[in-house]
Each structure stands twice: as structure tokens, then as C-alpha cells.
MARNUDREN-170455 format. One line per field, with one value per atom (N, C-alpha, C): residue number from 1; x, y, z; atom name. Coordinates in Angstrom, 3 decimals, decimal comma. Example, Ala and Ser with C-alpha at 12.3 -4.5 7.8 and 13.67 -1.06 7.14 Angstrom:
REM MARNUDREN-170455
n [1  1  1  2  2  2]
x [13,190  12,300  13,200  12,850  13,670  12,900]
y [-5,690  -4,500  -3,300  -2,250  -1,060  0,030]
z [7,800  7,800  7,800  7,080  7,140  7,870]
atom [N  CA  C  N  CA  C]
***
This chain:
REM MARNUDREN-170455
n [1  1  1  2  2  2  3  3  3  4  4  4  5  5  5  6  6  6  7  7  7  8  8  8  9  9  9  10  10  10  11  11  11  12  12  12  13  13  13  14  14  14  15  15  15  16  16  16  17  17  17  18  18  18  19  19  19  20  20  20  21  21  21  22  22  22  23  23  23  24  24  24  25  25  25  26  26  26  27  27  27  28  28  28  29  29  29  30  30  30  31  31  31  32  32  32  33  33  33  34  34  34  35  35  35  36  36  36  37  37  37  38  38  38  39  39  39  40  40  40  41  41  41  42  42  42  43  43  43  44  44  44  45  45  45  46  46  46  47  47  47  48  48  48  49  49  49  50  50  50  51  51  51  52  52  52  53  53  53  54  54  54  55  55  55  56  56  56  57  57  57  58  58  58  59  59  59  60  60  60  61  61  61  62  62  62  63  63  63  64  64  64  65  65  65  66  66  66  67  67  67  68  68  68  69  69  69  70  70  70  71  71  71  72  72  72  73  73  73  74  74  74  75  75  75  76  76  76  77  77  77  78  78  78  79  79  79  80  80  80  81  81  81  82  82  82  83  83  83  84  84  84  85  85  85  86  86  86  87  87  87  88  88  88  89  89  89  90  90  90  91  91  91  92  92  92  93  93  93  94  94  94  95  95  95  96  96  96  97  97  97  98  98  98  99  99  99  100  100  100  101  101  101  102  102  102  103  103  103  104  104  104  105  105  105  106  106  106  107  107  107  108  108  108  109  109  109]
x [91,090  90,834  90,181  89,855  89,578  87,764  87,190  86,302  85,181  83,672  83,342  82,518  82,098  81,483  82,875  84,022  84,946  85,770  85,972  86,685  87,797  88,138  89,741  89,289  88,887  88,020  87,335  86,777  85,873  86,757  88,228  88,827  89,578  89,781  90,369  89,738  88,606  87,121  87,084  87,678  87,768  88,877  89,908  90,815  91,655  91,234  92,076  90,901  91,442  90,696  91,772  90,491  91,126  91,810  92,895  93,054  91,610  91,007  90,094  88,887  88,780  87,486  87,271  86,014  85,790  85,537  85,631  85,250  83,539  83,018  81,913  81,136  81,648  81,001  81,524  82,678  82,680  82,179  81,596  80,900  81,459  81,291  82,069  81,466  80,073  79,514  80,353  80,867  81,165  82,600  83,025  84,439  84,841  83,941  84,341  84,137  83,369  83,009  84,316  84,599  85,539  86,880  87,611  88,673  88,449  87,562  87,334  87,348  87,262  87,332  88,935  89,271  90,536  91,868  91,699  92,876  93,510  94,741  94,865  94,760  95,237  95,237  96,946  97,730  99,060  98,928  98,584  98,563  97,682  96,479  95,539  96,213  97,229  97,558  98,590  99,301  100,414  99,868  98,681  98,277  97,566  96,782  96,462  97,946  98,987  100,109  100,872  100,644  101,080  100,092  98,996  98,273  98,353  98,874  99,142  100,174  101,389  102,971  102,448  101,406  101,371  100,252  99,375  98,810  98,573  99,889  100,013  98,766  98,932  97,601  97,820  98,890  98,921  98,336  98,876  98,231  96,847  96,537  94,824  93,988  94,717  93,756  94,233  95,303  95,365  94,302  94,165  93,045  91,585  91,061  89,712  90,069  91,156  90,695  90,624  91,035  90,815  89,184  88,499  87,441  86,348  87,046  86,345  85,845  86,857  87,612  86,577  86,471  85,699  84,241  83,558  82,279  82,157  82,803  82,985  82,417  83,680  82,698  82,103  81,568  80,335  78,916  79,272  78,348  78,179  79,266  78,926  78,092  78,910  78,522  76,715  76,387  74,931  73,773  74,971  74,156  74,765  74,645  75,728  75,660  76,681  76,252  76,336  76,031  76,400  75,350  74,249  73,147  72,391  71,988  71,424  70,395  70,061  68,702  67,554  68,142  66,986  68,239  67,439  68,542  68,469  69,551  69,849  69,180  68,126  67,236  67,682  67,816  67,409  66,534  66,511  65,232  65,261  63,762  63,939  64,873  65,491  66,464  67,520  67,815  69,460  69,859  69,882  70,183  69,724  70,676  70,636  70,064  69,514  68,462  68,417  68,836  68,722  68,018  66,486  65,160  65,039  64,343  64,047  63,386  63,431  63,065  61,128  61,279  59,862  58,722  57,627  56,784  55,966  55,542  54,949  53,785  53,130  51,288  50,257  50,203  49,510  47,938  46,749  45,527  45,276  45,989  45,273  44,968  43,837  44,127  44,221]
y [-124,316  -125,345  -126,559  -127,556  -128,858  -128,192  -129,412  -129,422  -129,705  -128,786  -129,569  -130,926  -131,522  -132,763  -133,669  -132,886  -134,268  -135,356  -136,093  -137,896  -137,291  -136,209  -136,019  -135,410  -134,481  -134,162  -135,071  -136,036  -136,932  -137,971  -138,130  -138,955  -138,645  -137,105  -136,711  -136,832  -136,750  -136,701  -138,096  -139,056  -140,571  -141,041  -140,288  -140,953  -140,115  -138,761  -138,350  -137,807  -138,385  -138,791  -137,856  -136,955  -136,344  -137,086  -137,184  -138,306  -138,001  -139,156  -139,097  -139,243  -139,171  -138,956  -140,424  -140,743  -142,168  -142,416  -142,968  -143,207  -142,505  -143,663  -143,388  -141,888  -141,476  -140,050  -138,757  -139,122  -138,530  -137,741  -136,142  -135,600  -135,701  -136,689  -136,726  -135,398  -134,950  -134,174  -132,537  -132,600  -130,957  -131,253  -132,429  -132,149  -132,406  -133,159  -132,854  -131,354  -130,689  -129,326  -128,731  -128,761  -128,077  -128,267  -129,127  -129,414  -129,404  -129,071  -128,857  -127,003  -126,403  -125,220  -124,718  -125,554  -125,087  -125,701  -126,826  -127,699  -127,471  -126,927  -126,938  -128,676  -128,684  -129,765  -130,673  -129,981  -130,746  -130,921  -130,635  -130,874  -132,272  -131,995  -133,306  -134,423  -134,488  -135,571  -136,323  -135,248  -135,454  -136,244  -135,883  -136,460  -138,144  -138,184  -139,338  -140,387  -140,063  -140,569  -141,172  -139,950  -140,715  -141,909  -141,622  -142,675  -144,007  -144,208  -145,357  -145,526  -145,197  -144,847  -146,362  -145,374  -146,017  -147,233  -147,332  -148,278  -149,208  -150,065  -150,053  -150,955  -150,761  -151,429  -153,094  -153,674  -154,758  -155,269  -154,793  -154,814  -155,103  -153,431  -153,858  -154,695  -155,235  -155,944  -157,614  -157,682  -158,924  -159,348  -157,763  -158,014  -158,264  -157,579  -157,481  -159,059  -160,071  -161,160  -162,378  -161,915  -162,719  -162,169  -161,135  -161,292  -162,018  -162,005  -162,364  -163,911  -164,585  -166,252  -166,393  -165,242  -165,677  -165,695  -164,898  -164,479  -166,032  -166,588  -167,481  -168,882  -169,039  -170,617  -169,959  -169,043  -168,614  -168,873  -168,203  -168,807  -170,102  -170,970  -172,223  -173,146  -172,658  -173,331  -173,465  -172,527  -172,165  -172,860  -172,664  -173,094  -174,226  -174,934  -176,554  -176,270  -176,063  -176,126  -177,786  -178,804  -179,860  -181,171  -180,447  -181,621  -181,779  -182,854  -183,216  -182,867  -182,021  -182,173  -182,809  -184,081  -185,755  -186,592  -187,854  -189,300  -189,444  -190,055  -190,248  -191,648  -191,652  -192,817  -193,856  -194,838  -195,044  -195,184  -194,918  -194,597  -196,092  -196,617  -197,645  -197,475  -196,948  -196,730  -196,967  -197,229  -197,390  -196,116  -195,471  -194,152  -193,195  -192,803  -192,225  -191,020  -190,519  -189,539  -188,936  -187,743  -187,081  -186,529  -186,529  -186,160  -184,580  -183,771  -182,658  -182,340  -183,435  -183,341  -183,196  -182,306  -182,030  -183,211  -183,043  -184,078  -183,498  -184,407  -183,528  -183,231  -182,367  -182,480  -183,425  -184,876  -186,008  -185,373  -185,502  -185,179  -183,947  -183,165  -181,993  -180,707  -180,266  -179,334  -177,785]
z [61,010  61,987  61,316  61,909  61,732  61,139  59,746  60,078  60,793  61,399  62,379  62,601  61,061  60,899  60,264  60,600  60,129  61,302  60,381  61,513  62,149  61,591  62,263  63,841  63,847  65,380  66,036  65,562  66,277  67,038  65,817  66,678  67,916  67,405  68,867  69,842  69,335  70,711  71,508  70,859  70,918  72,079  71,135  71,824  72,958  72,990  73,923  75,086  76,450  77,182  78,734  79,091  80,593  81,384  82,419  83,148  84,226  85,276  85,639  85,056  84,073  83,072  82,691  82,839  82,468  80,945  80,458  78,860  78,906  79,360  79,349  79,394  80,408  80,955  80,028  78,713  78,065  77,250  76,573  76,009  74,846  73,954  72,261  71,329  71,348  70,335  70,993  72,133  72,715  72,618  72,746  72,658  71,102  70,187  68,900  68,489  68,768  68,639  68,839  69,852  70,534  69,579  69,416  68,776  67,729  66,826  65,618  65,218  66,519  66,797  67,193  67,762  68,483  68,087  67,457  66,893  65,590  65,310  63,828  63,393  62,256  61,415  61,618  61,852  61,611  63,480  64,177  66,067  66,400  65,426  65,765  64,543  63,715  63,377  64,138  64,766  65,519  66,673  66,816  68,550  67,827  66,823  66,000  65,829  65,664  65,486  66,323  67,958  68,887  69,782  69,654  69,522  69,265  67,687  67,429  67,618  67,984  68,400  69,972  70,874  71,855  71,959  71,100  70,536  69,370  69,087  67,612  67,398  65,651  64,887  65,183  65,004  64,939  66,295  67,728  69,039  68,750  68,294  68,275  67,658  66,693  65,470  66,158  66,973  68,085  68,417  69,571  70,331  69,753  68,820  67,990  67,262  66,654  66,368  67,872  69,041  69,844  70,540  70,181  70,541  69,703  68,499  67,456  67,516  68,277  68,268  69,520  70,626  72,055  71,360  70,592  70,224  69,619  68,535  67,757  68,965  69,580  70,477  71,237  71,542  72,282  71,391  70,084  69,311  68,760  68,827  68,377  69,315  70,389  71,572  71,924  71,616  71,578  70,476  68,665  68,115  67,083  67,335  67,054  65,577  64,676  63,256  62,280  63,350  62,347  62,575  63,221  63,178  61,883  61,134  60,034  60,240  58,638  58,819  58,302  57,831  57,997  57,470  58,246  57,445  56,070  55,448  54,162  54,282  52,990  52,750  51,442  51,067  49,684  49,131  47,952  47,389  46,122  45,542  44,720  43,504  43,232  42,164  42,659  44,233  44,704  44,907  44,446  45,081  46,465  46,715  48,139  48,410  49,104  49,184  51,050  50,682  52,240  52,681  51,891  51,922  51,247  51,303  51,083  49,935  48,696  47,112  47,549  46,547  46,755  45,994  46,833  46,056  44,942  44,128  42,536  43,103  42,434  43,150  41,820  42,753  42,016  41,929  40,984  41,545  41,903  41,916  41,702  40,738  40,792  39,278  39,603]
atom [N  CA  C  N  CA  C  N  CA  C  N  CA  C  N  CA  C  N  CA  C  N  CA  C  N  CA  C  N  CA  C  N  CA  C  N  CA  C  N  CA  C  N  CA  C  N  CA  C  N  CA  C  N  CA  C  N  CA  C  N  CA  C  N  CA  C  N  CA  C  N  CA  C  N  CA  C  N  CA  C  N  CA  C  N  CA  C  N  CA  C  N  CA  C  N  CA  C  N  CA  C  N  CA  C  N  CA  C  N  CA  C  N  CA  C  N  CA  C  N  CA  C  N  CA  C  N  CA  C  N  CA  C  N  CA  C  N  CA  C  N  CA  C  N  CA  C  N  CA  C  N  CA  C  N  CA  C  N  CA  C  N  CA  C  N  CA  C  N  CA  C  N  CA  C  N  CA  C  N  CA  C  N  CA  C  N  CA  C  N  CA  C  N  CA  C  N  CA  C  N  CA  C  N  CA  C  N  CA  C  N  CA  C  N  CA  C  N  CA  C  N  CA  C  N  CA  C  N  CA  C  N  CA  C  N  CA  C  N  CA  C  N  CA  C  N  CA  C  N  CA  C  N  CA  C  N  CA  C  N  CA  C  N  CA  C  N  CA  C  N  CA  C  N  CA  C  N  CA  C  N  CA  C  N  CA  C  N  CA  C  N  CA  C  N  CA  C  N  CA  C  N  CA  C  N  CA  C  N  CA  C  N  CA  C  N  CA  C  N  CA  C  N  CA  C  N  CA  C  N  CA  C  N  CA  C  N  CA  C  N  CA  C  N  CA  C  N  CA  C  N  CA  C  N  CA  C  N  CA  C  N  CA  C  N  CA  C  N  CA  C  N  CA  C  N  CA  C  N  CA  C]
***
């Protein structure tokens, strides 16, 4: 049987879901148990397979970069990335200066 701290059970625990059964209210640690007990190895790849059969990768990785894109101006939106942070000065040499250069320490020992 499957081992019982391995991904291959856990995913079954994941993805195969009672009808009626809410995601949520799911027991993952008893039902990985369980199918790690009861599942050979070539049944839980088969069920991993049809899985992605009915959920392909490309689908999902759609969806995960359009959440990615919503999180994205959600976060920009919040935190503006393009305000300066001080005016560009000139300095007596003609040269331009956007502040930040540190000052020497004059006078002190």
C-alpha cells in the first residue's frame, strides 16, 4: 500500500472529495490515513491522472496567473510604487543630485 507520510495519499486526500462533502469539512489526516492503508499504488495514480484528465494543468496555472494579476493591482493599488523619494537638486558643481548622499561628520571626534 501507499506510504503513510507520503504525497501520493495526501493527494488523494486532496482531491477526491465525497459528493456532498464540503471541502472544508474534510478530514485530510484520516482520509490520508486511510488511503494510504487501502489504496494500492497503480489505483491512486490512476485516480491522480484522471484528475488532471479533468483538470488540466494548463487550466489551472490560467487560473493561479489570473489571481496572481488580481493580487497584483490590488497591491499596487494600495501601495503606489512610483513616488520619489526627494527632488533632484543641483548641487555647486552642476551636477544633479536626488539627495540621499550622506553628510561627512565635520567637528566631531
Amino acid at each position: 500500500m501507499l506510504a503513510k507520510d507520503g504525497l501520493l495519499a495526501r493527494a488523494l486526500a486532496v482531491i477526491l472529495t465525497e459528493k456532498g462533502t464540503k471541502v472544508r469539512d474534510k478530514d485530510l489526516e484520516g482520509l490520508t490515513s486511510f488511503f494510504a492503508e487501502e489504496v494500492d499504488f497503480a489505483t491512486a495514480l490512476e485516480a491522480v491522472a484522471c484528475f488532471f484528465e479533468i483538470n488540466r494543468p494548463e487550466s489551472i496555472l490560467n487560473r493561479l496567473t489570473e489571481l496572481t494579476e488580481g493580487l497584483r493591482k490590488t497591491i499596487g493599488t494600495r501601495f503606489p510604487s512610483s513616488s520619489p523619494s526627494s527632488p533632484a537638486e543641483t548641487l555647486p558643481s552642476g551636477k544633479i543630485s536626488s539627495g540621499g548622499s550622506p553628510t561627512p561628520n565635520v567637528g566631531h571626534t
